[in-house]
DSSP file (Angstrom, degrees, kcal/mol; ACC not computed):
  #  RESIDUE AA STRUCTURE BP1 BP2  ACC     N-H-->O    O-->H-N    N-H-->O    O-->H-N    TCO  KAPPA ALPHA  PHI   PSI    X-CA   Y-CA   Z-CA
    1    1 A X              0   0    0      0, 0.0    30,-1.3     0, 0.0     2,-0.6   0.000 360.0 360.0 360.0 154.9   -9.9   13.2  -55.2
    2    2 A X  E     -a   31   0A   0     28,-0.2    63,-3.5    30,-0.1    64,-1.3  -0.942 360.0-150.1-131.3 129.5  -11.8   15.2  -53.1
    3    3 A X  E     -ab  32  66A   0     28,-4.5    30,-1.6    -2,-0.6    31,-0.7  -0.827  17.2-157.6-114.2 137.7  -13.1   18.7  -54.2
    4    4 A X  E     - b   0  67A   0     62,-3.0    64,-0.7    -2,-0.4     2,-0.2  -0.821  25.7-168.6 -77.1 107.0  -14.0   21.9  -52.5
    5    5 A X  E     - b   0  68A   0     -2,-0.6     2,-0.5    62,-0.2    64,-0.2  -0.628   2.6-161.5-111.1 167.5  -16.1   23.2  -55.0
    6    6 A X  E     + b   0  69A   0     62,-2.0    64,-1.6    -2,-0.2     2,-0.2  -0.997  14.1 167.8-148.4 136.8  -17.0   27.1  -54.4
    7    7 A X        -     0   0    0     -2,-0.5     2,-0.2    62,-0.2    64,-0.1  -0.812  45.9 -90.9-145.4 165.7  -19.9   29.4  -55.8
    8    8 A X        +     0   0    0     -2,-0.2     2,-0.1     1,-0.2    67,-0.1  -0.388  53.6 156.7 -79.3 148.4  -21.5   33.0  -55.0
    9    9 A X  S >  S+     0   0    0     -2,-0.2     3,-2.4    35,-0.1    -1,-0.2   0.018  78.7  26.1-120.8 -85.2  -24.4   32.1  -52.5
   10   10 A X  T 3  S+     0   0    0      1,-0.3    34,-0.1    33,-0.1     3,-0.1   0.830 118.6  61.8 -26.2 -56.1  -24.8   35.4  -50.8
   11   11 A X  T 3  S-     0   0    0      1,-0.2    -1,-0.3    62,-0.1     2,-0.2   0.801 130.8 -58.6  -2.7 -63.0  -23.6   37.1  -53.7
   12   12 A X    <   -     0   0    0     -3,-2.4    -1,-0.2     1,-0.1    61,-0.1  -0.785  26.9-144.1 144.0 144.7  -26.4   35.8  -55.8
   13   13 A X    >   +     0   0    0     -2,-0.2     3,-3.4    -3,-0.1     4,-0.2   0.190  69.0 121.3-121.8   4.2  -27.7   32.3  -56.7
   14   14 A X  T 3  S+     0   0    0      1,-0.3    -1,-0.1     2,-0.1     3,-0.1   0.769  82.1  39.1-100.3 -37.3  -28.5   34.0  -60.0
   15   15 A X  T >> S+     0   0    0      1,-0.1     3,-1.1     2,-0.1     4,-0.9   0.574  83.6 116.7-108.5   2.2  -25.5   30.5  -61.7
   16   16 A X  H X> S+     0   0    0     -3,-3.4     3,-7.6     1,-0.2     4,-3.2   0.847  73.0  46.5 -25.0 -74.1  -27.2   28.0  -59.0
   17   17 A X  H 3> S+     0   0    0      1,-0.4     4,-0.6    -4,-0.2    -1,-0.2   0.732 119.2  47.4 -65.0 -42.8  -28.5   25.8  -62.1
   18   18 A X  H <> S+     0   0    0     -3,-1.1     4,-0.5     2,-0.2    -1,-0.4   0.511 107.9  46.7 -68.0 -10.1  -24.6   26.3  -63.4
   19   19 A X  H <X S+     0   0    0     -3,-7.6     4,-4.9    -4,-0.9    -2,-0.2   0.818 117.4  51.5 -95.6 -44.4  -22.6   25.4  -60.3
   20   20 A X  H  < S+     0   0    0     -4,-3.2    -2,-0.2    -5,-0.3    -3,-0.2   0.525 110.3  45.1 -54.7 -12.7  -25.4   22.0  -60.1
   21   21 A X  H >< S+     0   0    0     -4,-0.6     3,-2.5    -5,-0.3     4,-0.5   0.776 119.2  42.4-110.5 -85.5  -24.8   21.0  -63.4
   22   22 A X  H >X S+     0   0    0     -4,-0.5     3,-2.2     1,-0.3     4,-1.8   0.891 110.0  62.2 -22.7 -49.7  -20.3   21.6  -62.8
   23   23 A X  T 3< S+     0   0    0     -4,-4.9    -1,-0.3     1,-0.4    -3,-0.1   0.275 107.2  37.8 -92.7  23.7  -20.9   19.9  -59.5
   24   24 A X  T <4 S+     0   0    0     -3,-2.5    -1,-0.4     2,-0.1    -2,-0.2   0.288 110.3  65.1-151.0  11.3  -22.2   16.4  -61.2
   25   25 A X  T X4 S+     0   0    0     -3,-2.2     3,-1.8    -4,-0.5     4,-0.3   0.462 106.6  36.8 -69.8 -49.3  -19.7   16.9  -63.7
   26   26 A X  G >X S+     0   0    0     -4,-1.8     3,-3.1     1,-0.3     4,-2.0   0.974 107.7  64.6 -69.2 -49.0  -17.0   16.5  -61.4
   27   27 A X  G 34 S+     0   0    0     -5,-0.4    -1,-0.3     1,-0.3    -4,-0.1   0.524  77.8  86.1 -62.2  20.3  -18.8   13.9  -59.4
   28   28 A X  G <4 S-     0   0    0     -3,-1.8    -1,-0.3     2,-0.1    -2,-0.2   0.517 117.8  -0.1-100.3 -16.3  -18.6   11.7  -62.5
   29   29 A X  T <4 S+     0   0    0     -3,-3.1     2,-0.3    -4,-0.3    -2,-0.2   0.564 128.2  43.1-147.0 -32.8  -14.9   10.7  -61.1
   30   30 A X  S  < S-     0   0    0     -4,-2.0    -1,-0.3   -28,-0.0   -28,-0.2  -0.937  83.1 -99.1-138.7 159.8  -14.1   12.5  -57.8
   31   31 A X  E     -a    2   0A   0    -30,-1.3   -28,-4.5    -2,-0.3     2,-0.8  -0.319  28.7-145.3 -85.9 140.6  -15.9   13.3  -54.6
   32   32 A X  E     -a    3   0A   0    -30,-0.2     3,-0.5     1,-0.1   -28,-0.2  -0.897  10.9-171.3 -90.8 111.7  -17.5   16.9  -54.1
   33   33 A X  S    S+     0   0    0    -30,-1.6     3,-0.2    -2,-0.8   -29,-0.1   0.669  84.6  45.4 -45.2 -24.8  -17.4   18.2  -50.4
   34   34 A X    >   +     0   0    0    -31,-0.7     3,-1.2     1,-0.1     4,-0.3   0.207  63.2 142.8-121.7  15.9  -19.5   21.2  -51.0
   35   35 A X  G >   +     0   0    0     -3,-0.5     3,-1.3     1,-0.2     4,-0.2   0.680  66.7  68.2 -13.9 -37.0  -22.5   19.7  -53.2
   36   36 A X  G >  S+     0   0    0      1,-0.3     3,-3.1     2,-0.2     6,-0.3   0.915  81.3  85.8 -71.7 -44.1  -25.4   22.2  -51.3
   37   37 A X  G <  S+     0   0    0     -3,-1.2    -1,-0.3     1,-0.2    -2,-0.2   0.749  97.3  32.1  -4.8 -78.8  -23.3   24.6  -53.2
   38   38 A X  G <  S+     0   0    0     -3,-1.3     2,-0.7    -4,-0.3   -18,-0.3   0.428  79.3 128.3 -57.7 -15.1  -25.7   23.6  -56.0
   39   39 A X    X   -     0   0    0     -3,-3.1     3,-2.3    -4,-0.2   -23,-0.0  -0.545  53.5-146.9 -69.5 112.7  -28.6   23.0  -54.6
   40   40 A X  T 3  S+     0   0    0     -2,-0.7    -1,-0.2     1,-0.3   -23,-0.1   0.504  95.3  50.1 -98.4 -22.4  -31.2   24.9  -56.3
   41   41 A X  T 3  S+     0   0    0     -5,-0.1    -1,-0.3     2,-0.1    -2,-0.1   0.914  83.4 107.7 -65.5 -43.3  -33.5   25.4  -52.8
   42   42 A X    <   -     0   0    0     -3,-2.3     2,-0.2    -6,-0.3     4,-0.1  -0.031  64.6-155.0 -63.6 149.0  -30.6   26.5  -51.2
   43   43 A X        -     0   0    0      2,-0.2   -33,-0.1     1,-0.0    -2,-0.1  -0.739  36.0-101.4-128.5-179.2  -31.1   30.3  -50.7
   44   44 A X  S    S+     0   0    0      1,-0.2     2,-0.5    -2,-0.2   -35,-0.1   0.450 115.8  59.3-140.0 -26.7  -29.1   33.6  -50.3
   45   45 A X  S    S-     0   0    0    -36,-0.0    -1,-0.2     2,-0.0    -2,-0.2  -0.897  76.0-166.7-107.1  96.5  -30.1   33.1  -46.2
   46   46 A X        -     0   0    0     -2,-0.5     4,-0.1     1,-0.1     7,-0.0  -0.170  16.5-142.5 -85.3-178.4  -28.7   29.7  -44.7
   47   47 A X  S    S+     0   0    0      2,-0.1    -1,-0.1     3,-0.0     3,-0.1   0.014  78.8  85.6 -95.7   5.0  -30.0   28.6  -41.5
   48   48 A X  S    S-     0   0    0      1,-0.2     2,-0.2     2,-0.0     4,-0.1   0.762  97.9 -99.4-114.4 -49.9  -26.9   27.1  -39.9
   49   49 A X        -     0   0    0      1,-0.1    -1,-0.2     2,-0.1     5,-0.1  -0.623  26.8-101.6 131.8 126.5  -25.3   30.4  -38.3
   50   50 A X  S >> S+     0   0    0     -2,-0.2     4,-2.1     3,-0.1     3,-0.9   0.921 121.8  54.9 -74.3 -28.7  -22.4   32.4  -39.8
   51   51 A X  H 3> S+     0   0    0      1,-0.3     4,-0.8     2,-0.2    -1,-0.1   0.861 109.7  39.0 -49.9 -41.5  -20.2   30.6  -37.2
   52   52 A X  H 34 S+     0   0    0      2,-0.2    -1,-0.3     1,-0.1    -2,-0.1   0.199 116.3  53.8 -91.1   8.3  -20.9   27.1  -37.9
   53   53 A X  H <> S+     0   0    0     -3,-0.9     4,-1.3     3,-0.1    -2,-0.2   0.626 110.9  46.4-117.3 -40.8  -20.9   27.9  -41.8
   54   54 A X  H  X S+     0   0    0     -4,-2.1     4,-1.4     2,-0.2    -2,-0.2   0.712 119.1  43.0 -61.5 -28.2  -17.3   29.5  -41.5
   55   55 A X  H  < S+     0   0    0     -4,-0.8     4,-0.4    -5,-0.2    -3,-0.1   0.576 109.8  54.2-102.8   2.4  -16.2   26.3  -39.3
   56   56 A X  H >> S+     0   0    0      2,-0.1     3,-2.7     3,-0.1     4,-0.8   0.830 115.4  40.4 -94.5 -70.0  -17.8   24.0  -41.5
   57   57 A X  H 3X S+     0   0    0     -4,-1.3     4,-0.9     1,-0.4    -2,-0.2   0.594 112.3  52.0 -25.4 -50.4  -15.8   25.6  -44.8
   58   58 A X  H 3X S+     0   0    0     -4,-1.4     4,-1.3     2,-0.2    -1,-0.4   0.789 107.2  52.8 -57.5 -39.6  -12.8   26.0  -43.4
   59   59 A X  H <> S+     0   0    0     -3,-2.7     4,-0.6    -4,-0.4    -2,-0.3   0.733 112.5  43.3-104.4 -41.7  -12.9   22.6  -42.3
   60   60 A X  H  < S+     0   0    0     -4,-0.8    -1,-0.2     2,-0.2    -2,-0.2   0.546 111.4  55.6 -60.2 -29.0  -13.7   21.4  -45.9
   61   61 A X  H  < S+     0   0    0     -4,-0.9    -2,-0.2     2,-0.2    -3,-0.2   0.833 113.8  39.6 -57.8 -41.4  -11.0   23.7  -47.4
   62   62 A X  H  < S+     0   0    0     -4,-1.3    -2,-0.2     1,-0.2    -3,-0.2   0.665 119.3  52.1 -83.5 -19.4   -8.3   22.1  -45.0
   63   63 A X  S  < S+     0   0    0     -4,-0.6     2,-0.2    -5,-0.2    -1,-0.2   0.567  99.3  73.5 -82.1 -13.8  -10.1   18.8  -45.8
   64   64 A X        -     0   0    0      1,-0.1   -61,-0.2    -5,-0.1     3,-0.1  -0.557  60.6-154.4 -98.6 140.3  -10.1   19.0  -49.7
   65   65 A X  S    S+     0   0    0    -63,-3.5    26,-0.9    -2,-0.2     2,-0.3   0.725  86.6  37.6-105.4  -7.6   -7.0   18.5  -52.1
   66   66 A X  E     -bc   3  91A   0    -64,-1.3   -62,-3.0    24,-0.1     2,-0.5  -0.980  61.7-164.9-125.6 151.5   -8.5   20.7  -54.9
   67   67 A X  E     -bc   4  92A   0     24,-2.4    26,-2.6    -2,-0.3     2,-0.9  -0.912  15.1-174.3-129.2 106.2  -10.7   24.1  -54.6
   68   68 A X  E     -bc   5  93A   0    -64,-0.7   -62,-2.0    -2,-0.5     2,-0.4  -0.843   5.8-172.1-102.3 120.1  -12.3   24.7  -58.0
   69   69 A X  E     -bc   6  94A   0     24,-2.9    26,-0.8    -2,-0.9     2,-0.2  -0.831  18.6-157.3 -91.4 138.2  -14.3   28.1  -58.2
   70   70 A X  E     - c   0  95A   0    -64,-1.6     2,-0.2    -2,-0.4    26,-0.1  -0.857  17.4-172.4-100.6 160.3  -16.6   29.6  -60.9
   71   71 A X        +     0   0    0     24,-0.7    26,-0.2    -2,-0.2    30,-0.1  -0.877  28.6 144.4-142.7  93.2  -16.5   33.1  -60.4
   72   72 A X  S    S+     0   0    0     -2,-0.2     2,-0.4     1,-0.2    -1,-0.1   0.323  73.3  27.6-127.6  35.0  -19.0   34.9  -62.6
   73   73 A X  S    S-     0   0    0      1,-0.1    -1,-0.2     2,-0.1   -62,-0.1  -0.981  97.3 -79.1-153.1 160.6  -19.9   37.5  -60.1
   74   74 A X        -     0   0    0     -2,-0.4    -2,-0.1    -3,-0.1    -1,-0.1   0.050  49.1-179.3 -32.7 173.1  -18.1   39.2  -57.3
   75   75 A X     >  -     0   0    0      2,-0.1     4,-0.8   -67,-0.1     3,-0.5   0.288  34.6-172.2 139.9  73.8  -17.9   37.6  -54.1
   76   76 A X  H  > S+     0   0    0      1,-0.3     4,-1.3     2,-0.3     3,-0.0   0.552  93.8  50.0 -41.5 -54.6  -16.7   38.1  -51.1
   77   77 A X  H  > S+     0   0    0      2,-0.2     4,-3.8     1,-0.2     5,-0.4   0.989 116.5  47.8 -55.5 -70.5  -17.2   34.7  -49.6
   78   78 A X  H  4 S+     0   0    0     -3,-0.5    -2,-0.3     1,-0.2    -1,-0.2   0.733 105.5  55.2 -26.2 -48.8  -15.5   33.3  -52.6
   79   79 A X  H >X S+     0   0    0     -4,-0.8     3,-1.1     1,-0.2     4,-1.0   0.967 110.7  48.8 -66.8 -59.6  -12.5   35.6  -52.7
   80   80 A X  H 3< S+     0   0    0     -4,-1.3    -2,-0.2     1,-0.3    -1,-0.2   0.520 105.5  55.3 -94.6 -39.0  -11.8   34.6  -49.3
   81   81 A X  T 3X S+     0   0    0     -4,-3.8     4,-0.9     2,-0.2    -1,-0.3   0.585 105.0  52.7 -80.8   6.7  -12.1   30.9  -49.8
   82   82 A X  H X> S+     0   0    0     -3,-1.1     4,-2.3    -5,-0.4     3,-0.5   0.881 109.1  49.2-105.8 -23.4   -9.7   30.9  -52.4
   83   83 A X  H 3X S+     0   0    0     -4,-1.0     4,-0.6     1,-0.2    -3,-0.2   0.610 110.4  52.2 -70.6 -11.6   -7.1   32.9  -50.1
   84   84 A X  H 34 S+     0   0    0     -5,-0.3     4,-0.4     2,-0.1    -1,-0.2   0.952 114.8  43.7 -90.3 -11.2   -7.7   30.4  -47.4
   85   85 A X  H <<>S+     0   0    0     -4,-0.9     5,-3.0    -3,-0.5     3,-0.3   0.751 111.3  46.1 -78.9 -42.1   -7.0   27.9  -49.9
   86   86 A X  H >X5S+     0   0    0     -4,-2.3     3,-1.7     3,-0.2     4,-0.5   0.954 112.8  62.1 -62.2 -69.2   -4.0   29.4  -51.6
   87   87 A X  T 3<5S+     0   0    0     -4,-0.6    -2,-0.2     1,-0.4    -1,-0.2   0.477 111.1  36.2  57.4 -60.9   -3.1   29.9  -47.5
   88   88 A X  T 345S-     0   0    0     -4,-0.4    -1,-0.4    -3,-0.3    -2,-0.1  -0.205 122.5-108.7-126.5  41.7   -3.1   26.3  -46.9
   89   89 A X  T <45 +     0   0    0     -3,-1.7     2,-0.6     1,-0.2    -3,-0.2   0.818  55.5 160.7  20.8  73.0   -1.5   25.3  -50.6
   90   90 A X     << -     0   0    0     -5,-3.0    -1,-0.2    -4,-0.5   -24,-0.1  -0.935  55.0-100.2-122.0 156.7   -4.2   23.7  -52.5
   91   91 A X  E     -c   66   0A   0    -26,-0.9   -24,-2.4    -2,-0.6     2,-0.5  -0.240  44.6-159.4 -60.1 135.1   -4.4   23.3  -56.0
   92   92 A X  E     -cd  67 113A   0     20,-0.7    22,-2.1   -26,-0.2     2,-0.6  -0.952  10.9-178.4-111.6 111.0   -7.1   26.7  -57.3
   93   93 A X  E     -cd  68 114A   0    -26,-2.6   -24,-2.9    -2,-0.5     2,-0.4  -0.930   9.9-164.4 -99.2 136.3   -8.7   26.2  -60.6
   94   94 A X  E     -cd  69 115A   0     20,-1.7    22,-1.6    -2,-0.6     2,-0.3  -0.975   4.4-165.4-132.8 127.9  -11.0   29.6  -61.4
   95   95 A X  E     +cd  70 116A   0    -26,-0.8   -24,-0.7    -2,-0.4     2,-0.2  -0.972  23.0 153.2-145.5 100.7  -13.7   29.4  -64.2
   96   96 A X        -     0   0    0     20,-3.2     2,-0.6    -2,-0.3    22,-0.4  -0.930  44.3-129.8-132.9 164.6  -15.1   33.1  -65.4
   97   97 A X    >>  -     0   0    0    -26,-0.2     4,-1.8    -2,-0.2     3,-1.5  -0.917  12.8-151.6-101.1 127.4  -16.5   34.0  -68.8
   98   98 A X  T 34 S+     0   0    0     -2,-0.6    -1,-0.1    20,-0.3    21,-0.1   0.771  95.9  72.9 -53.0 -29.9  -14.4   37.2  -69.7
   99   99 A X  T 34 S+     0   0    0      1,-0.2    -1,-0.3    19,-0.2     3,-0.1   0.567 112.1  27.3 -83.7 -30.9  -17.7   38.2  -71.8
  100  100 A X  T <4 S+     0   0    0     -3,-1.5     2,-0.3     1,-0.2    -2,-0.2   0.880 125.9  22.3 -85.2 -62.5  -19.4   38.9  -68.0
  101  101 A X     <  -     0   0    0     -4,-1.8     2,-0.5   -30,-0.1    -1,-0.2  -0.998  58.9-130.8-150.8 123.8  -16.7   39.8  -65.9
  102  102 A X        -     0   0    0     -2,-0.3     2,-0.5    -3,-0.1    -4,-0.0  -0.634  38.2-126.7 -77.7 126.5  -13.5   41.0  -65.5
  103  103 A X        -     0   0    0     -2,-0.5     2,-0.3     1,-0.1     5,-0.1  -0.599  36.2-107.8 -79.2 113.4  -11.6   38.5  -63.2
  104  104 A X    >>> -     0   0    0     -2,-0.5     3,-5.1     1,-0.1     4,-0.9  -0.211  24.1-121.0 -55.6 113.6  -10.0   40.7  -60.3
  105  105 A X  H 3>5S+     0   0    0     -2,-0.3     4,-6.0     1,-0.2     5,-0.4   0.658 108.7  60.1 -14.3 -62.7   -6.2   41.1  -60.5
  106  106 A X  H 345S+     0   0    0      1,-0.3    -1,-0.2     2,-0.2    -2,-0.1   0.479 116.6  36.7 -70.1  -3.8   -5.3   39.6  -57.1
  107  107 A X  H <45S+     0   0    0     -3,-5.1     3,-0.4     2,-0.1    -1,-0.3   0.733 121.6  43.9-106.0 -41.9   -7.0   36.4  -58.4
  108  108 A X  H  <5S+     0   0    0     -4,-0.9    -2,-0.2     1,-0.2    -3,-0.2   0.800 111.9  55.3 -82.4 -14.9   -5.8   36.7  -62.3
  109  109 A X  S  <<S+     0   0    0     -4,-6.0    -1,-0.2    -5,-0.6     2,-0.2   0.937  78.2 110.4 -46.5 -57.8   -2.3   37.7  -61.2
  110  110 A X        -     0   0    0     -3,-0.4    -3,-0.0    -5,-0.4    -4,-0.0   0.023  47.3-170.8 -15.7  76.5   -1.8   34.4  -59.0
  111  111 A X  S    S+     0   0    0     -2,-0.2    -1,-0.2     1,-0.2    -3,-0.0   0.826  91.4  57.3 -62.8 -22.8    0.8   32.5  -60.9
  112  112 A X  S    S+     0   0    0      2,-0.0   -20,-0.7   -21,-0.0     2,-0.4   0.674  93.4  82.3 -75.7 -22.2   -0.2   29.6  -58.3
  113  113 A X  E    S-d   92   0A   0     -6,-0.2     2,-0.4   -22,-0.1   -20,-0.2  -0.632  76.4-146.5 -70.3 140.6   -3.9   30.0  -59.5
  114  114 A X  E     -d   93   0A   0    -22,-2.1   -20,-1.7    -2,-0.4     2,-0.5  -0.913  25.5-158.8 -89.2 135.4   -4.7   27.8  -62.9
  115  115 A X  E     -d   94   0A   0     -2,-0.4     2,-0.6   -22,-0.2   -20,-0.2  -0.976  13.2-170.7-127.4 135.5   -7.2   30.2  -64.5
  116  116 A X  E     -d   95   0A   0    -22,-1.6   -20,-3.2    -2,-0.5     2,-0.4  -0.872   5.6-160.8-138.4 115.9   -9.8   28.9  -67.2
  117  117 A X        +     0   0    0     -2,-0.6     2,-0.3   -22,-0.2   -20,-0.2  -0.844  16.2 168.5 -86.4 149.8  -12.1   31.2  -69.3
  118  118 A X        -     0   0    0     -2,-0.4   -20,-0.3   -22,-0.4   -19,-0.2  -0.758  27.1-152.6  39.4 124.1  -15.4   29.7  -71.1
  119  119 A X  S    S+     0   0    0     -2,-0.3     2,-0.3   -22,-0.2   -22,-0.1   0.230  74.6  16.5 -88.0  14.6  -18.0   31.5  -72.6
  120  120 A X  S  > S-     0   0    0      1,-0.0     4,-3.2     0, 0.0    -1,-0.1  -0.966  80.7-100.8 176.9 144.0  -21.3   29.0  -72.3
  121  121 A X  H  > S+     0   0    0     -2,-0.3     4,-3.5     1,-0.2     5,-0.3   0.832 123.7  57.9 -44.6 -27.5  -22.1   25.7  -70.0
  122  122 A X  H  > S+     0   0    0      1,-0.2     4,-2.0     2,-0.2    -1,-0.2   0.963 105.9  53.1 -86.3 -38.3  -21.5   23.3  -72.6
  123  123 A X  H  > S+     0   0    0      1,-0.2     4,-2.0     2,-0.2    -1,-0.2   0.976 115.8  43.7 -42.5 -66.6  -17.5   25.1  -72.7
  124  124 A X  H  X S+     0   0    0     -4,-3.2     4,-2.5     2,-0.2    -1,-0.2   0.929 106.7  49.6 -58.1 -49.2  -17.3   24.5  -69.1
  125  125 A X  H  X S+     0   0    0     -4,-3.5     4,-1.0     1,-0.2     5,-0.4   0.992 111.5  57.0 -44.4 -59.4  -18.6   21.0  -68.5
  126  126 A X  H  < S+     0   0    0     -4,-2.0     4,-0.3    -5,-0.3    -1,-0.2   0.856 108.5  47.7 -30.8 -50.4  -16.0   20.1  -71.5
  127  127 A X  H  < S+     0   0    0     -4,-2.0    -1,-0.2     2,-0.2     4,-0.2   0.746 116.7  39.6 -78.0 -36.1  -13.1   21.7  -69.3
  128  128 A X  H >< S+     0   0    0     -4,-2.5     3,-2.8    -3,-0.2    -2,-0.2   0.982 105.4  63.6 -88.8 -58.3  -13.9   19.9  -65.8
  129  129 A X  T 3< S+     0   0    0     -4,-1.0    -2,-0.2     1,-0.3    -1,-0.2   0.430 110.3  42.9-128.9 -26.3  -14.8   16.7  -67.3
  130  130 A X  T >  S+     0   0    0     -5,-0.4     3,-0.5    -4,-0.3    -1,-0.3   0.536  83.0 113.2-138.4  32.5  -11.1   16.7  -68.4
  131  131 A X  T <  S+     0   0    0     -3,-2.8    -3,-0.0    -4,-0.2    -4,-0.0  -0.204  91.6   9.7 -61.7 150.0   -9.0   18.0  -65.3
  132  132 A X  T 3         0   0    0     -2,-0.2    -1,-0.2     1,-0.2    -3,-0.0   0.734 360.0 360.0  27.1  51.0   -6.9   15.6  -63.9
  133  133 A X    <         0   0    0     -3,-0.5    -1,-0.2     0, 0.0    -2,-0.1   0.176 360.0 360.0 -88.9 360.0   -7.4   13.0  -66.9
Protein backbone atom coordinates (compact mmCIF):
# COMPACT_ATOMS: atom_id res chain seq x y z
CA UNK A 1 0.00 0.00 0.00
CA UNK A 2 1.40 3.11 -0.63
CA UNK A 3 1.13 6.02 2.01
CA UNK A 4 0.98 9.74 1.87
CA UNK A 5 2.10 10.38 5.16
CA UNK A 6 1.61 14.18 6.26
CA UNK A 7 3.22 16.37 9.15
CA UNK A 8 3.46 20.26 10.25
CA UNK A 9 6.72 21.39 8.46
CA UNK A 10 6.15 25.03 8.24
CA UNK A 11 4.00 24.90 11.11
CA UNK A 12 6.86 23.67 13.27
CA UNK A 13 9.18 20.66 13.14
CA UNK A 14 8.87 20.87 16.87
CA UNK A 15 7.14 16.28 16.31
CA UNK A 16 10.00 15.86 13.51
CA UNK A 17 11.63 13.02 15.83
CA UNK A 18 7.72 11.71 16.06
CA UNK A 19 6.61 11.76 12.47
CA UNK A 20 10.41 9.76 11.79
CA UNK A 21 9.82 7.28 14.26
CA UNK A 22 5.57 6.77 12.63
CA UNK A 23 7.16 6.96 9.24
CA UNK A 24 9.38 3.57 9.90
CA UNK A 25 6.64 2.18 11.62
CA UNK A 26 4.60 2.09 8.68
CA UNK A 27 7.41 1.22 6.43
CA UNK A 28 7.64 -2.00 8.33
CA UNK A 29 4.81 -3.31 5.73
CA UNK A 30 3.81 -0.57 3.19
CA UNK A 31 5.67 2.03 1.10
CA UNK A 32 5.83 5.78 2.43
CA UNK A 33 5.74 8.46 -0.36
CA UNK A 34 6.48 11.35 1.78
CA UNK A 35 9.47 9.98 3.97
CA UNK A 36 11.49 13.74 3.98
CA UNK A 37 8.38 14.37 6.07
CA UNK A 38 10.63 13.00 8.82
CA UNK A 39 13.70 13.87 8.15
CA UNK A 40 15.15 15.48 11.08
CA UNK A 41 17.54 18.11 8.75
CA UNK A 42 14.70 18.94 6.93
CA UNK A 43 13.80 22.52 8.02
CA UNK A 44 10.79 24.93 8.27
CA UNK A 45 12.41 26.64 4.71
CA UNK A 46 12.63 23.99 1.80
CA UNK A 47 14.57 24.78 -1.09
CA UNK A 48 12.56 23.30 -3.92
CA UNK A 49 10.03 26.40 -4.58
CA UNK A 50 6.44 26.62 -3.28
CA UNK A 51 5.44 25.59 -6.90
CA UNK A 52 7.31 22.53 -7.35
CA UNK A 53 6.53 21.53 -3.60
CA UNK A 54 2.64 22.02 -4.26
CA UNK A 55 3.03 19.91 -7.67
CA UNK A 56 5.16 17.42 -6.15
CA UNK A 57 2.27 16.74 -3.16
CA UNK A 58 -0.52 16.88 -5.06
CA UNK A 59 1.00 14.49 -7.19
CA UNK A 60 1.71 12.07 -4.25
CA UNK A 61 -1.81 12.70 -2.80
CA UNK A 62 -3.34 11.61 -6.24
CA UNK A 63 -0.55 8.87 -6.25
CA UNK A 64 -1.22 7.35 -2.73
CA UNK A 65 -4.14 5.07 -1.58
CA UNK A 66 -3.93 6.11 2.07
CA UNK A 67 -3.15 9.75 3.62
CA UNK A 68 -2.30 9.24 7.35
CA UNK A 69 -1.83 12.65 9.28
CA UNK A 70 -0.58 13.35 12.88
CA UNK A 71 -1.89 16.54 13.72
CA UNK A 72 -0.55 17.81 16.97
CA UNK A 73 -0.41 21.41 15.98
CA UNK A 74 -2.24 23.57 13.62
CA UNK A 75 -1.49 23.54 10.10
CA UNK A 76 -2.36 24.92 7.29
CA UNK A 77 -0.41 22.82 4.81
CA UNK A 78 -1.83 19.83 6.55
CA UNK A 79 -5.48 20.95 6.65
CA UNK A 80 -5.33 21.37 3.09
CA UNK A 81 -3.81 18.05 2.27
CA UNK A 82 -6.32 16.30 3.91
CA UNK A 83 -9.10 18.21 1.88
CA UNK A 84 -7.31 17.47 -1.21
CA UNK A 85 -7.35 14.03 -0.10
CA UNK A 86 -10.86 13.77 1.10
CA UNK A 87 -11.40 15.71 -2.64
CA UNK A 88 -10.00 12.84 -4.46
CA UNK A 89 -11.57 9.96 -2.01
CA UNK A 90 -8.77 8.54 -0.11
CA UNK A 91 -8.84 6.73 2.87
CA UNK A 92 -7.75 9.77 6.06
CA UNK A 93 -6.51 8.37 9.17
CA UNK A 94 -5.76 11.59 11.84
CA UNK A 95 -3.58 10.91 14.97
CA UNK A 96 -3.85 13.96 17.79
CA UNK A 97 -3.35 13.67 21.45
CA UNK A 98 -6.59 15.44 22.86
CA UNK A 99 -4.18 16.29 26.02
CA UNK A 100 -2.39 19.04 23.40
CA UNK A 101 -4.90 19.97 21.05
CA UNK A 102 -8.22 20.23 20.30
CA UNK A 103 -8.80 18.61 16.77
CA UNK A 104 -10.65 21.31 14.60
CA UNK A 105 -14.35 20.49 13.94
CA UNK A 106 -14.21 20.42 10.08
CA UNK A 107 -11.62 17.54 10.53
CA UNK A 108 -13.33 15.77 13.77
CA UNK A 109 -16.79 16.09 12.19
CA UNK A 110 -15.71 14.18 8.91
CA UNK A 111 -17.64 10.91 9.23
CA UNK A 112 -15.31 9.93 6.06
CA UNK A 113 -12.24 10.72 8.29
CA UNK A 114 -11.13 7.65 10.78
CA UNK A 115 -9.89 9.68 13.71
CA UNK A 116 -7.41 8.16 16.37
CA UNK A 117 -6.40 9.83 19.70
CA UNK A 118 -3.09 8.70 21.66
CA UNK A 119 -1.48 10.30 24.42
CA UNK A 120 2.49 9.21 24.08
CA UNK A 121 4.78 7.62 21.08
CA UNK A 122 4.69 4.26 22.35
CA UNK A 123 0.38 4.64 22.02
CA UNK A 124 0.84 5.63 18.55
CA UNK A 125 3.40 3.31 17.02
CA UNK A 126 1.04 0.50 18.66
CA UNK A 127 -1.97 2.02 16.55
CA UNK A 128 -0.10 2.23 13.04
CA UNK A 129 1.69 -0.99 13.37
CA UNK A 130 -1.87 -2.52 13.37
CA UNK A 131 -3.88 -0.59 10.51
CA UNK A 132 -4.73 -2.65 7.82
CA UNK A 133 -3.65 -6.01 9.63
Amino acid sequence: MKIYFAGSIRGGRKDAELYRRVISALKEKHQVLTEHVGDLSLSTVEDKGDKAIYEQDTTLLRECDVVVAECPQVSLGVGYELAYAEAHNKEVHIFYRPKEIQLSAMLAGNEGFHIHRYENAAEILAQVREMWN
